[in-house]
C-alpha positions as CSV (number, residue, x, y, z in Angstrom):
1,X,0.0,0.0,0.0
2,X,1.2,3.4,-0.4
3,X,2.9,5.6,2.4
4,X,0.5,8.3,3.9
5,X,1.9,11.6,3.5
6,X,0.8,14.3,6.0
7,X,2.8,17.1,4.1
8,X,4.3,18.6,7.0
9,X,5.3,22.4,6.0
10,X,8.8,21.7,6.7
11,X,9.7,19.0,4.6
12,X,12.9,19.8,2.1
13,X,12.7,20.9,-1.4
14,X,13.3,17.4,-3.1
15,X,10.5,15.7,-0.8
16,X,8.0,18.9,-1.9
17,X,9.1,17.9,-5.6
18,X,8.3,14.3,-5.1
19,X,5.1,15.3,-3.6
20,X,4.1,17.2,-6.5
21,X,4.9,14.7,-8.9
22,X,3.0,12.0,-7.2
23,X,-0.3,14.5,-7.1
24,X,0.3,15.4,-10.7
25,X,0.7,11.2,-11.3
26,X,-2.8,11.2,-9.8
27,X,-4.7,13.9,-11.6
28,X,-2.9,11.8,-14.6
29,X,-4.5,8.7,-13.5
30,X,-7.9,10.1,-12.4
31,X,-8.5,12.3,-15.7
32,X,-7.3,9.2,-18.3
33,X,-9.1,6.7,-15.9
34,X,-11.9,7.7,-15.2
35,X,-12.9,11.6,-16.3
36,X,-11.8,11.2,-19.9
37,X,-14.6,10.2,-21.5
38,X,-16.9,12.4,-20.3
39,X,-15.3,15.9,-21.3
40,X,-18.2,16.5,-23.8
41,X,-20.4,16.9,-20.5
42,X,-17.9,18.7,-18.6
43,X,-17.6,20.8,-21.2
44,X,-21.0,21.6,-21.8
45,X,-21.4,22.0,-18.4
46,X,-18.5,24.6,-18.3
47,X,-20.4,26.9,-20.6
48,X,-23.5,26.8,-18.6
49,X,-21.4,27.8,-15.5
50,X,-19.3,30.6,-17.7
51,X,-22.9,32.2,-18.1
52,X,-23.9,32.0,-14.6
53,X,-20.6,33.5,-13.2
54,X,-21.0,36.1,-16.3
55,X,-24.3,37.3,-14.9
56,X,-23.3,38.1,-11.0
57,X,-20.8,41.0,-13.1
58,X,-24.0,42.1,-15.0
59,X,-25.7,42.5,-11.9
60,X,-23.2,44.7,-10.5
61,X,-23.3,47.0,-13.6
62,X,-27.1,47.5,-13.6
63,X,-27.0,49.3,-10.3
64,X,-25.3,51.8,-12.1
65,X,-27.9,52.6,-14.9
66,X,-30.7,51.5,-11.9
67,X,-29.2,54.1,-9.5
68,X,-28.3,57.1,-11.3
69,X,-30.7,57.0,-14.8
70,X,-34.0,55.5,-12.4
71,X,-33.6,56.6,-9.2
72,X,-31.4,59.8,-9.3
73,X,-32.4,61.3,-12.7
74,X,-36.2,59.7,-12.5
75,X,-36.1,58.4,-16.3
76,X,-39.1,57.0,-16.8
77,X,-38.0,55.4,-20.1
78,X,-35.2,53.4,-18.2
79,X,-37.4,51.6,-16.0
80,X,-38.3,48.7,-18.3
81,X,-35.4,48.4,-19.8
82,X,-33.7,48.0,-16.5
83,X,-36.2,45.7,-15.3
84,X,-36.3,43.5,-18.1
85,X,-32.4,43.7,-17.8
86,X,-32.9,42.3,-14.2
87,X,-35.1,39.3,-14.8
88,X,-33.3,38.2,-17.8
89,X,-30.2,38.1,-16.0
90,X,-32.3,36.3,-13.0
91,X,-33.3,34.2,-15.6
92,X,-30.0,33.0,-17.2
93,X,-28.6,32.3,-13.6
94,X,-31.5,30.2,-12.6
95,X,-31.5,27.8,-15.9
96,X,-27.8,27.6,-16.4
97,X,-27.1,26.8,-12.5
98,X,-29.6,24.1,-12.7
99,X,-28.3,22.6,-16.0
100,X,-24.3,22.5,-15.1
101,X,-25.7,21.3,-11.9
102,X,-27.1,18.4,-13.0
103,X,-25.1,17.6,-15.4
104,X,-21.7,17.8,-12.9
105,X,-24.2,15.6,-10.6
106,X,-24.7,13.1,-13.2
107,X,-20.8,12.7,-14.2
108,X,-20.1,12.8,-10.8
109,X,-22.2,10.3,-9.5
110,X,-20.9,8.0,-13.0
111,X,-16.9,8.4,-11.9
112,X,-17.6,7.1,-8.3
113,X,-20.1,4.4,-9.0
114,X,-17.2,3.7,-11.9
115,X,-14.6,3.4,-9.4
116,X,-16.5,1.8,-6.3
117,X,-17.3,-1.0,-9.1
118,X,-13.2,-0.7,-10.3
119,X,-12.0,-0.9,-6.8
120,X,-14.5,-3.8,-5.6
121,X,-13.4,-6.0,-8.4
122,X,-10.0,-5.2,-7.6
123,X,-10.1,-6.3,-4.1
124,X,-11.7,-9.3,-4.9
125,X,-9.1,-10.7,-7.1
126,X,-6.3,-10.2,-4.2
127,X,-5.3,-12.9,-2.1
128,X,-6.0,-13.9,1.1
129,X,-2.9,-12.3,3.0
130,X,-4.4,-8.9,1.9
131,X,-7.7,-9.8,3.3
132,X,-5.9,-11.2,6.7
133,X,-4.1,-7.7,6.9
134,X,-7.2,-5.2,6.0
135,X,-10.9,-5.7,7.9
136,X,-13.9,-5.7,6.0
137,X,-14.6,-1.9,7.7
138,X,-11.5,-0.6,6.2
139,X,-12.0,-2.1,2.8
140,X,-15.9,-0.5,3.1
141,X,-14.8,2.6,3.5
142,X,-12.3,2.4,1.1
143,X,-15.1,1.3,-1.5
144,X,-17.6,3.7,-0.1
145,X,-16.6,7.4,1.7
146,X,-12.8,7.6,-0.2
147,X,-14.9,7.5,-3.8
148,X,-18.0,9.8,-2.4
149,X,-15.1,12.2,-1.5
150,X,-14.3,12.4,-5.1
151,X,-17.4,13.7,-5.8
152,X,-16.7,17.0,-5.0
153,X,-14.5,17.2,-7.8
154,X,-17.3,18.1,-9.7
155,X,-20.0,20.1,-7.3
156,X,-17.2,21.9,-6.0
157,X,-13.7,22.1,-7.9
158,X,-15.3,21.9,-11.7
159,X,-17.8,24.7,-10.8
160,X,-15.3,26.5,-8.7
161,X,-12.9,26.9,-12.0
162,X,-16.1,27.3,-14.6
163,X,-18.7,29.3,-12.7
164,X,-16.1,31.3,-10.2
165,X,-13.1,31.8,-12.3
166,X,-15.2,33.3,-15.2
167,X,-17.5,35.4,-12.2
168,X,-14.2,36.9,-11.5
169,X,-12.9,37.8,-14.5
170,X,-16.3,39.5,-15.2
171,X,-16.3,41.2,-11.7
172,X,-12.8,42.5,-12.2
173,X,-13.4,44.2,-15.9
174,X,-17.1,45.5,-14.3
175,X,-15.1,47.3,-11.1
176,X,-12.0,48.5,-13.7
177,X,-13.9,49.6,-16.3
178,X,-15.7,51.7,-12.9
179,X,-12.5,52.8,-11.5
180,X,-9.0,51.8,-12.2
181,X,-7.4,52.7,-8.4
182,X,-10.4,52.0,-7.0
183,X,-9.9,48.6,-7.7
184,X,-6.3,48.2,-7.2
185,X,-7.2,49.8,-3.5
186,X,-9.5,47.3,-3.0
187,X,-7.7,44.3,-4.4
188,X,-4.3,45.4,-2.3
189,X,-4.4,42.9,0.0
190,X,-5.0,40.0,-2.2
191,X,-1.3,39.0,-2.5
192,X,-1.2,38.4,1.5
193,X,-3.2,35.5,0.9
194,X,-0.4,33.7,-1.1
195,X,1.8,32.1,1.6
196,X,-1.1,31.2,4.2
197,X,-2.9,29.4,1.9
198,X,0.3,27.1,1.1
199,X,0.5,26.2,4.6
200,X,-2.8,25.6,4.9
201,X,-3.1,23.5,1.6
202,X,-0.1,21.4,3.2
203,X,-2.1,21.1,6.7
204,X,-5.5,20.5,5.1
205,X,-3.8,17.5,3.1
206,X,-2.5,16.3,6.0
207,X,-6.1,16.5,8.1
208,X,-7.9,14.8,5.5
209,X,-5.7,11.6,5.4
210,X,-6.5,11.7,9.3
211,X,-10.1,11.7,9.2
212,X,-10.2,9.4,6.2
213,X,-7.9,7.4,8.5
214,X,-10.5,7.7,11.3
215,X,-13.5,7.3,9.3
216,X,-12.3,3.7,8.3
217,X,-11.6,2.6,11.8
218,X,-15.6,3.5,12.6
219,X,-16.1,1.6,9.6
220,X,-14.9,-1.7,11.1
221,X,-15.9,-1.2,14.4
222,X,-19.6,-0.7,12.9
223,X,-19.0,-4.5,11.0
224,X,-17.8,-5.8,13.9
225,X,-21.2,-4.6,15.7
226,X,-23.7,-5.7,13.7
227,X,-21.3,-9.0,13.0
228,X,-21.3,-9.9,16.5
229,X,-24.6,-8.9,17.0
230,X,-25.6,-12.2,18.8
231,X,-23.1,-12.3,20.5
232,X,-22.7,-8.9,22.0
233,X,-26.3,-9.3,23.0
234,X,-26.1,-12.8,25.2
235,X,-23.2,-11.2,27.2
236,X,-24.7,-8.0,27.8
237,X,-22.1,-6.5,26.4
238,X,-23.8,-3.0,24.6
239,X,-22.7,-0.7,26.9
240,X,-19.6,-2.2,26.7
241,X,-19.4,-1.8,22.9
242,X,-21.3,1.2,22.4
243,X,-18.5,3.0,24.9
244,X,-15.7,1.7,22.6
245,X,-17.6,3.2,19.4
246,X,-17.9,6.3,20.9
247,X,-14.4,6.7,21.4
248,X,-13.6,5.8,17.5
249,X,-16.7,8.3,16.7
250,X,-14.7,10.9,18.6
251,X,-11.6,10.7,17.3
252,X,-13.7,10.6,14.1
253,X,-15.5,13.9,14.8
254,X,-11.9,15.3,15.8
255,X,-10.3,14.5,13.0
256,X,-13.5,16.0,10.6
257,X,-13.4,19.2,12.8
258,X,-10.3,20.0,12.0
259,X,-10.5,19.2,8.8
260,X,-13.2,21.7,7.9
261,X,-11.9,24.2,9.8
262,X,-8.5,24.4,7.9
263,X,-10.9,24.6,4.6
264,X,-13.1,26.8,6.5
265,X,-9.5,28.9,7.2
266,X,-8.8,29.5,3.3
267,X,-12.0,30.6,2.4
268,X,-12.0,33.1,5.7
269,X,-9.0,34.8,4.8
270,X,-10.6,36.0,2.0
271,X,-13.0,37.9,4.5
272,X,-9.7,39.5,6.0
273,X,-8.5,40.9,2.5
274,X,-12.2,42.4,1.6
275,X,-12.4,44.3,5.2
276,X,-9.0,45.8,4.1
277,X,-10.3,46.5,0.7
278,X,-13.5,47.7,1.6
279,X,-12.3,50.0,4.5
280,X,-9.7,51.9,1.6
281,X,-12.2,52.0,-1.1
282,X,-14.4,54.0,0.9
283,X,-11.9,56.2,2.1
284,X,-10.7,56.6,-0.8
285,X,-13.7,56.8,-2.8
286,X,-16.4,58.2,-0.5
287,X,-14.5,61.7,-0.5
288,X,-14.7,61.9,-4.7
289,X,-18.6,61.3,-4.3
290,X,-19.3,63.9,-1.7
291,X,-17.1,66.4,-3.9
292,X,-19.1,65.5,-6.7
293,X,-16.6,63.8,-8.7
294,X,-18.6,60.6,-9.6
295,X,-22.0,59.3,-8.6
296,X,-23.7,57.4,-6.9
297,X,-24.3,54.2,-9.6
298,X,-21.0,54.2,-10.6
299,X,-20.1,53.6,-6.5
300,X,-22.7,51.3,-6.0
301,X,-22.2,49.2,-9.4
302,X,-18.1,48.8,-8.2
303,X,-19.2,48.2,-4.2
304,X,-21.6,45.1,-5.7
305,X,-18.7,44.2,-8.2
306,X,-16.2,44.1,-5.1
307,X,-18.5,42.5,-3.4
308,X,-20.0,39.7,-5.6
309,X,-16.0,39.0,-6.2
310,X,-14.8,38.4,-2.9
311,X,-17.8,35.6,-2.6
312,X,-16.3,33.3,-5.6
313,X,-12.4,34.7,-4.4
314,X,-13.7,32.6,-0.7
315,X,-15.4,29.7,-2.6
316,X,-11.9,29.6,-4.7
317,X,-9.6,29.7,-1.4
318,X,-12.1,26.3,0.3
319,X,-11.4,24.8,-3.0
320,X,-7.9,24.5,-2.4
321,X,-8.4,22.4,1.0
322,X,-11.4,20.8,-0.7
323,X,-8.9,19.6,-3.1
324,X,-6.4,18.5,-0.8
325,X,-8.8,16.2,0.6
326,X,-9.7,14.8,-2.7
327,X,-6.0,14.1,-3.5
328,X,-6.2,12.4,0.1
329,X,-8.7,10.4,-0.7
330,X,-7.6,9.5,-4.6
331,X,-4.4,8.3,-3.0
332,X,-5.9,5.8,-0.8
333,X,-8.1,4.7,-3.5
334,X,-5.0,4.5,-5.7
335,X,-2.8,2.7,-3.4
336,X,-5.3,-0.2,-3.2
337,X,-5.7,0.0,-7.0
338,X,-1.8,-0.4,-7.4
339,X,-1.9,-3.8,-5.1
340,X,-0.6,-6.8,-7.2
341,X,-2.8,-10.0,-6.2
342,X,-0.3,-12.4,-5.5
343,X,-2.2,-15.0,-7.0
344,X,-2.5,-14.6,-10.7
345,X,-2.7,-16.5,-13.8
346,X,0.5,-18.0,-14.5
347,X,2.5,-16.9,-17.6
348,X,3.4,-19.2,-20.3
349,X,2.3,-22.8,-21.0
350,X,-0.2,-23.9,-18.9
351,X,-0.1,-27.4,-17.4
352,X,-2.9,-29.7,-18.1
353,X,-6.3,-29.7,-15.7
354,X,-6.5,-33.4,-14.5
355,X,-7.8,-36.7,-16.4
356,X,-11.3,-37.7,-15.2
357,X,-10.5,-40.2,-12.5
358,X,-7.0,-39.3,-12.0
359,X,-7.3,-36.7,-9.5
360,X,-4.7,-37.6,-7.0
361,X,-3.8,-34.2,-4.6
362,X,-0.2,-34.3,-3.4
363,X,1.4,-31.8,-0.6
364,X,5.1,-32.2,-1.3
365,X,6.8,-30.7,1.4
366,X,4.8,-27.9,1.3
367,X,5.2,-25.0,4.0
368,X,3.1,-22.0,4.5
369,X,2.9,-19.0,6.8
370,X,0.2,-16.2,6.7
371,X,2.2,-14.3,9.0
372,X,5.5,-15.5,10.8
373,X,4.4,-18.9,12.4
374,X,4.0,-21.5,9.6
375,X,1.1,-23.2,9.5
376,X,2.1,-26.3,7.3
377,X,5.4,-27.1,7.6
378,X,6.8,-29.7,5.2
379,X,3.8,-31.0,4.7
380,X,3.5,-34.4,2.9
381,X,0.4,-35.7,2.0
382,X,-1.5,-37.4,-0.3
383,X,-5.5,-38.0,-1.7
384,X,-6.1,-40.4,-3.8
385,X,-8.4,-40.0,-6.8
386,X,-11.4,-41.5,-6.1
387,X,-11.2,-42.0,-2.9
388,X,-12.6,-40.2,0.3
389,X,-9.6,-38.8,2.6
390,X,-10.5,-37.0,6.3
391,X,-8.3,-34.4,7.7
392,X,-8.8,-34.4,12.0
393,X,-7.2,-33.2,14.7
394,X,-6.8,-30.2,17.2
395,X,-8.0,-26.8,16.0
396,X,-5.1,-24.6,14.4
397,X,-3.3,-28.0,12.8
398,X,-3.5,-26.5,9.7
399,X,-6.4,-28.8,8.1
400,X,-8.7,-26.0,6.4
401,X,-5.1,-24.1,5.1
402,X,-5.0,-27.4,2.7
403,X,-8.6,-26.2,1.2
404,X,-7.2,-22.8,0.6
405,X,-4.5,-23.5,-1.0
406,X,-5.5,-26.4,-2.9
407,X,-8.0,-23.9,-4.8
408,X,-4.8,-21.6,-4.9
409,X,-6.5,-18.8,-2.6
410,X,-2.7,-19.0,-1.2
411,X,0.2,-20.3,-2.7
412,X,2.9,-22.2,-0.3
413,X,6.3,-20.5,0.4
414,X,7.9,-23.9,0.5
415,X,7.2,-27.2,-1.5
416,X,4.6,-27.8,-4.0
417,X,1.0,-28.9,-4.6
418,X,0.0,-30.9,-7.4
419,X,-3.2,-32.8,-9.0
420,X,-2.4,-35.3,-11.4
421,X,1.2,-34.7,-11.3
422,X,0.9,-30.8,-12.2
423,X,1.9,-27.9,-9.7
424,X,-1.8,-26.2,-9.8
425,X,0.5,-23.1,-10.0
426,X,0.5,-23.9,-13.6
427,X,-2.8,-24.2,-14.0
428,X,-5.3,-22.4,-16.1
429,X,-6.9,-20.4,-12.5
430,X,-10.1,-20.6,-13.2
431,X,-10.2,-24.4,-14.5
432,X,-8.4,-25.2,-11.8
433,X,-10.9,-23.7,-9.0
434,X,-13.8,-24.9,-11.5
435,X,-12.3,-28.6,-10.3
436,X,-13.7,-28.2,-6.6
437,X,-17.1,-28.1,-4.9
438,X,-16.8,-27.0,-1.5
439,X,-19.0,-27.2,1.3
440,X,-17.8,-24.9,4.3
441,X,-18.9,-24.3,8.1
442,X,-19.3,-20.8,7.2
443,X,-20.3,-20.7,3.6
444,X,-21.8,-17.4,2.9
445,X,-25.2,-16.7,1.6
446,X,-26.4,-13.3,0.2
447,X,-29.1,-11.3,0.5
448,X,-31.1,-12.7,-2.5
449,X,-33.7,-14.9,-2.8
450,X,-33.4,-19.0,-2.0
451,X,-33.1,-19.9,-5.6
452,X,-30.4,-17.6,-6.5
453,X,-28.3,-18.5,-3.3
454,X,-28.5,-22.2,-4.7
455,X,-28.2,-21.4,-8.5
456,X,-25.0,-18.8,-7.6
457,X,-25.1,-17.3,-11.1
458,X,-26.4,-20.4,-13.2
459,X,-28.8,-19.6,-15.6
460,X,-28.0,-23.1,-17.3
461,X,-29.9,-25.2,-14.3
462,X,-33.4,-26.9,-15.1
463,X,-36.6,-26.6,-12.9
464,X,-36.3,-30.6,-12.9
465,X,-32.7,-30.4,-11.9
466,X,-32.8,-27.7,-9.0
467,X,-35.6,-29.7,-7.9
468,X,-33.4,-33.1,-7.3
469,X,-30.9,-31.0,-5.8
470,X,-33.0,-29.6,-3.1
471,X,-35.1,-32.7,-2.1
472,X,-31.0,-34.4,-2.1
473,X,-30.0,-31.7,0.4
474,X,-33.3,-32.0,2.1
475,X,-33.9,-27.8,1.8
476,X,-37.6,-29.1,0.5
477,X,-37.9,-29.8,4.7
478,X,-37.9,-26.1,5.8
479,X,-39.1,-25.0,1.9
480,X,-42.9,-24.8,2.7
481,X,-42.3,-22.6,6.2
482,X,-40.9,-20.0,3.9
483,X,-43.6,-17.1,3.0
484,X,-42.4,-17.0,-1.0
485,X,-40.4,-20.4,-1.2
486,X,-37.4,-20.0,-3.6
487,X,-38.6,-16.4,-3.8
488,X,-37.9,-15.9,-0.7
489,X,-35.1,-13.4,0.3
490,X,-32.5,-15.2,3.1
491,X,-31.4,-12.0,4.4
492,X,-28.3,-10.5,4.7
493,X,-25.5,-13.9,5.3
494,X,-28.9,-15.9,5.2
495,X,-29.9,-14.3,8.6
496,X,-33.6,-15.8,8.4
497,X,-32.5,-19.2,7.7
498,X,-31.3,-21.4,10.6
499,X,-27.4,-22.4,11.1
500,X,-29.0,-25.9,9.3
501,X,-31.2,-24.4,7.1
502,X,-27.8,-22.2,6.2
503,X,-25.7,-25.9,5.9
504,X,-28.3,-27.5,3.7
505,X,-28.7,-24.6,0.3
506,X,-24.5,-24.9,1.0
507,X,-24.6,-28.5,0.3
508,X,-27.4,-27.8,-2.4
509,X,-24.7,-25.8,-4.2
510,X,-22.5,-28.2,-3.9
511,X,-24.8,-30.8,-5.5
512,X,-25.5,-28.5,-8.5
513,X,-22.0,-28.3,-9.5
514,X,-20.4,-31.3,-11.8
515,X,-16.8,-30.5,-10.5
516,X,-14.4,-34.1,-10.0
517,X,-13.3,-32.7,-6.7
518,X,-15.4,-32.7,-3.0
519,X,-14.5,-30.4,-0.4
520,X,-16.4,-30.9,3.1
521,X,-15.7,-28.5,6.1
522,X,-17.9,-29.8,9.0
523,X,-19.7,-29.9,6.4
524,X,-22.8,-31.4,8.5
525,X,-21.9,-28.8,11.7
526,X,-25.1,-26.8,12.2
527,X,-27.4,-29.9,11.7
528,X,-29.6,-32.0,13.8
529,X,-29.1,-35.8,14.4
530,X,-31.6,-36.7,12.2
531,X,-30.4,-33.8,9.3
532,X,-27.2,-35.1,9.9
533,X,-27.3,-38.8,9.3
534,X,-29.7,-38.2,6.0
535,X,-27.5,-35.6,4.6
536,X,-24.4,-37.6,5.4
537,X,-25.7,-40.1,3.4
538,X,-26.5,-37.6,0.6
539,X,-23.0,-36.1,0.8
540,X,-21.9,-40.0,0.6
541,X,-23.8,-40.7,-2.1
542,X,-22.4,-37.3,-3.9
543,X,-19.1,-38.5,-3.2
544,X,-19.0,-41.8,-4.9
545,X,-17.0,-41.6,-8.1
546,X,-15.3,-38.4,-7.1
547,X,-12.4,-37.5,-5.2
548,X,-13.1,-36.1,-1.6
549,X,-11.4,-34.4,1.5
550,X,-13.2,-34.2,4.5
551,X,-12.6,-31.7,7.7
552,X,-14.3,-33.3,11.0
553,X,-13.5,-32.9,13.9
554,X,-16.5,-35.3,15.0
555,X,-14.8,-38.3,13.9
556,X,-18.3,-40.4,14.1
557,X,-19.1,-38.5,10.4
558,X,-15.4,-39.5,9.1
559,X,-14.8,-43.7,10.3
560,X,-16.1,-44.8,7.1
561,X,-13.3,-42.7,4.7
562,X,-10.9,-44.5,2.6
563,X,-8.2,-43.0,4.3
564,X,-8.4,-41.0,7.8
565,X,-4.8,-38.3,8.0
566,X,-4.5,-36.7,11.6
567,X,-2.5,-33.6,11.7
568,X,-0.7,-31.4,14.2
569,X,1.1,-28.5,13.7
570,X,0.9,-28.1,10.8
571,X,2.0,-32.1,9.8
572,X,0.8,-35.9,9.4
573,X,1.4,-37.8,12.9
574,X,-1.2,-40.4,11.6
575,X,-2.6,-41.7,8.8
576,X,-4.9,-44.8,7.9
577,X,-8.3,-46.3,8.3
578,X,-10.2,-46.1,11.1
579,X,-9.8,-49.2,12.5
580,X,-5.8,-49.3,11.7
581,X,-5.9,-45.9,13.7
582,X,-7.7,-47.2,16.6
583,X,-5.4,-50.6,16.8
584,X,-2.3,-48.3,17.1
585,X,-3.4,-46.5,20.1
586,X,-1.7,-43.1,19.0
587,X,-3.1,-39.6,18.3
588,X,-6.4,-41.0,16.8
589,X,-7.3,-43.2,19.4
590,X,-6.8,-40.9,22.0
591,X,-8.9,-38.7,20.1
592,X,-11.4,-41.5,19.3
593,X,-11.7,-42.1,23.4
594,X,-11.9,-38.5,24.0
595,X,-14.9,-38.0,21.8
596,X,-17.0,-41.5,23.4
597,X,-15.7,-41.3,26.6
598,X,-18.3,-43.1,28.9
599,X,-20.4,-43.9,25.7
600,X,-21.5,-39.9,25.1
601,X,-20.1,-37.8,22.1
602,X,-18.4,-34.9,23.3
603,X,-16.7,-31.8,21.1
604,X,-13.3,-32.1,20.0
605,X,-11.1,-29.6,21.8
């Protein structure tokens, strides 16, 4: 990920120059990206915002003709002509405001839906050592308030250069066309705003990386919440938690303080300047109206001009902090988008997917760390095709790393893994991942209806079909309670099913799919005796003719397998059937004796 930079104002020259190149590398990336395509709109946007700023300066110069030709000299003929002058003017602003408005809206909203979808695909083709490094909250609020900050690049910073800029411009000519030294008088103090608003630019940058920072850690304590929801609840724990949100929603509401208050700052010091200006002007020109030297319009018309201008010169000064906090934010969003997935489709030519029936799985010496501690650690192990293998032993052994990185989630630092004889890092990724079914203890449903949390995406599956699946799972138990059936939405992670209910549409995918390969993680954890024993023999029915590993840790659902492998540590102790394992007396058997101790099944520790 790339290094924060809080752009303290005393860095050196070369660090300054590096930290302009990497902003201009991200405008680069943003406008080619992403803003590109639509300029038409922008710039048909830009023209609707040139007219709007264009008609605050025409306001200011109708007070001149509306002061001293209507309501000095009392021409009659004047008043229409003003008036109409007025309302058309009224007119303009209202219809061009609203149509850059909603045009910048609609790009806007395009570029950040754009890049949410950009950055969520993104993170889900990284590995699983990013995933173990960054919570879900993080990642949200990467996805979600980084891209809404970029927003203001067009409500703010695009209107600020097309709408304000050309306001100026127009303001300027209006009050010098007025009075030459009036305006420099009133414009004297302009250049003091130079220096303070580098610093503040610097500071502002700096701000928004902290309360983007700060934002993301509310993020995950929020997941973690509603997550543990069930938890929290059964040990009367809300207090508890709602105490340690608070204090992340503080530092939040710090670090957003401060943060508008330095953009608040640049647009203030504006103020400062036009009290200086203001105070000369009239000195200066209040004594050439009382000695008759110029009127009254002509002072009123450069007073609004002076005025109007200092509005779009303080919307112009919060546009440099808003900006800062874009770059903050693009550079987050970047940094994420620069992450290499460790896992990718390997280069060259690609070794063959296995022969149907000659799916053997071998762990050659295979060793594998997610952070220092290695989890496998010269692993060797084989499954034979065909055949049914169970992993057991103590929780942490290292039994559900072999499913991740036999469907090359992770790839070992040490050793290989192979299929047939191929290291699957050779493989074509997606054929090789297409070889598996898994069932999981945790597999998670969506917030769609039954049916689509079965079909996952397969419009290919007959009504006949789906139908075989679900009576072979035994979902067509709990089908009927369901208010819509297969139309019925499960809720987010399937929160209206039951953990069983949850197990069964699991193993329901897993029937649906054709792959040569069976993975089972407690596969049958969340289900009642009876559910159990008839979806056992479902799942044992599935697994004839295809090659399976099973996780158990209840080693009643596992005595029949070809071949039983216990593990600790990370490597084989034991392996054979289940009556070899129990004759030896070793790990299984102690295992075994733990489990029907006094003739009663107790939970693996």
């Amino acid at each position: 990920m790339t290094t924060q930079d809080t752009f303290p104002a005393d860095r050196d020259q070369p660090d300054r120059k590096q930290a302009r190149a990497h902003d201009r590398m991200l405008r680069r990336w943003l406008w080619r990206r992403y803003v590109r395509r639509w300029l038409p709109y922008i710039l048909l946007g830009m023209v609707f915002m040139a007219l709007d700023g264009a008609m605050t300066g025409v306001l200011s110069a109708l007070l001149k003709p509306m002061f001293d030709d209507v309501l000095v000299a009392g021409r009659e003929d004047m008043i229409l002509f003003v008036a109409l002058a007025f309302a058309a003017t009224f007119v303009t602003r209202a219809v061009t405001a609203f149509l850059y408005r909603t045009l910048m809206s609609y790009v806007g909203e395009k570029v950040s839906t754009q890049i949410q979808a950009d950055l969520t695909a993104h993170l889900m083709k990284l590995d699983q050592s990013f995933h173990h490094e960054h919570p879900p909250g993080h990642l949200i609020d990467r996805v979600r308030g980084d891209t809404q900050e970029l927003i203001a690049v067009f409500d703010r910073i695009i209107p600020g250069v097309g709408r304000d800029a050309i306001a100026i411009i127009v303001l300027i000519g209006v009050a010098l066309y007025t009075d030459v030294q009036w305006t420099l008088v009133a414009l004297i103090g302009v250049p003091l705003l130079v220096l303070p608003a580098a610093i503040l630019q610097r500071l502002v940058r700096g701000m928004g990386i902290s309360a983007r920072e700060a934002s993301a850690s509310a993020s995950t304590r929020l997941d973690e919440i509603f997550h543990g929801i069930v938890t929290i609840q059964r040990a009367a724990l809300e207090e508890h938690e709602s105490t340690r949100l608070r204090r992340v929603l503080d530092r939040f509401v710090k670090a957003r303080v401060r943060t508008a208050g330095g953009q608040a700052a640049m647009g203030s010091m504006s103020d400062l300047v036009a009290a200086l200006g203001f105070g000369l002007v009239l000195v200066f020109a209040g004594r050439q109206i009382i000695a008759g030297d110029r009127t009254v319009g002509e002072f009123m018309a450069f007073f609004a001009a002076i005025a109007f201008l200092f509005e779009p010169l303080r919307r112009l000064g919060g546009l440099s902090g808003a900006w800062q906090t874009v770059l903050a934010s693009l550079d987050r969003v970047h940094g994420v988008m620069q992450e290499v997935p460790r896992i990718q489709q390997p280069t060259g030519p690609l070794a063959p997917l296995p022969r149907p029936g000659f799916e053997t799985m071998r762990f050659e010496n295979t060793t594998f760390a997610y952070d220092q501690d290695p989890v496998l650690r010269d692993l060797v192990l084989t499954a034979e095709a065909g055949q049914t293998t169970a992993l057991v032993g103590p929780s942490g052994a290292g039994k559900s790393t072999i499913f991740t990185l036999l469907t090359r989630l992770a790839d070992p630092q040490g050793g290989r893994v192979t299929i047939d004889g191929q290291d699957i890092r050779q493989m074509d990724l997606a054929g090789l991942r297409g070889l598996f079914s898994v069932v999981a203890q945790d597999s998670a449903l969506f917030d769609e209806t039954l049916r689509d949390n079965i079909l996952m995406g397969d419009t290919g599956v007959s009504d006949e079909r789906l139908q075989t699946v679900i009576k072979a799972a035994y979902v067509d138990e709990f089908l009927d309670q369901l208010p819509d059936g297969l139309e019925t939405r499960v809720g987010p992670r399937g929160s209206s099913l039951s953990g069983g209910q949850r197990q069964r549409v699991a193993i329901a995918r897993a029937l649906l799919r054709t792959a040569p390969i069976l993975l089972l993680d407690e596969a049958t954890s969340a289900l009642d005796a009876r559910s159990e024993r008839l979806v056992q023999e479902a799942l044992d029915r599935l697994s004839e003719g295809r090659t399976t590993i099973v996780i158990a840790h209840r080693l009643a659902t596992v005595r029949n397998a070809d071949k039983i492998v216990v593990m600790e540590a990370g490597r084989v102790v034991e392996q054979g059937s289940h009556k070899d394992l129990l004759a030896r007396g070793g790990s299984y058997a102690r295992l075994h004796a733990l489990q029907f101790e006094d003739g009663q099944t107790r939970t693996q520790p």
